[in-house]
C-alpha positions in Angstrom: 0.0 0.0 0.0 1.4 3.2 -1.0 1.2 6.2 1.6 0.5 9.1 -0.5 0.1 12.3 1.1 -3.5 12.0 -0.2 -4.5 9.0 1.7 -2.2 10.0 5.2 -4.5 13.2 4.7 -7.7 11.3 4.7 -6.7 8.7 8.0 -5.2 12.2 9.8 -9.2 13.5 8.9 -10.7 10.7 9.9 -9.1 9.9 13.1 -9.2 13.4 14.4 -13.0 13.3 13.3 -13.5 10.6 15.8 -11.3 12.1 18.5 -13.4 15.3 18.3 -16.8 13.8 18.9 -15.4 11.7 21.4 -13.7 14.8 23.1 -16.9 17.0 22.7 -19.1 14.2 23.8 -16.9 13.9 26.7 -16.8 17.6 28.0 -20.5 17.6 27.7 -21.0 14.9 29.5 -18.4 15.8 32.6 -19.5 19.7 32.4 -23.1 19.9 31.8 -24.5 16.1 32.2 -26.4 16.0 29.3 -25.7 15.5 25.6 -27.0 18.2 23.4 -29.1 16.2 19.9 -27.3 18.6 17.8 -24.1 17.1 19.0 -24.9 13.8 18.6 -25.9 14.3 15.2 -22.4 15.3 14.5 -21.1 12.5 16.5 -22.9 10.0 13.8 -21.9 12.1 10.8 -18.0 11.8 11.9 -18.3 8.0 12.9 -19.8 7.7 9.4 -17.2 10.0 7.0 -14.3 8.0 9.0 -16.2 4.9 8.5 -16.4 5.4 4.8 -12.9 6.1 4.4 -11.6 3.3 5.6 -14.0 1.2 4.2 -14.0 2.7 0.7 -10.1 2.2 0.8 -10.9 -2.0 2.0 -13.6 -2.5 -0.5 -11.9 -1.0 -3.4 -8.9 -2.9 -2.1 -10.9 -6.4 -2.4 -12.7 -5.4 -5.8 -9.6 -4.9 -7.4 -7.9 -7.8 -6.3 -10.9 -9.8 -7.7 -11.1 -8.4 -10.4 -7.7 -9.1 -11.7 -8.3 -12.8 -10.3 -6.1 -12.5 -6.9 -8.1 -13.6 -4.0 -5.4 -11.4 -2.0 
């Protein structure tokens, strides 16, 4: 797998996605014991961009490997 500064770009987006809403969720939580719907709203849209970019990279790994015959 080559690391282009494209893809380390997208990982670095994605992780700190995650660490965000986990961080925001968090401060909420300890500071204000509730969790605000907006919030949670962008905790499922970050969970689901960083989700897609890993598994966009996985399935498009697997397709192409089939395709050219290599179960790999």
């Amino acid at each position: 797998m080559e690391n282009t500064p494209y893809k380390i770009s997208q990982y670095v987006c994605a992780v700190l996605l995650i660490v965000s809403s986990i961080a925001l969720v968090t401060y909420q939580v300890v500071h204000i014991d509730d969790v605000a719907g907006g919030l949670l709203y962008y905790v499922a849209q970050s969970f689901l961009l960083a989700g897609s970019i890993f598994g966009l990279h996985q399935y498009l790994k697997n397709l192409k490997a089939h395709t050219h015959g290599n179960t790999h």
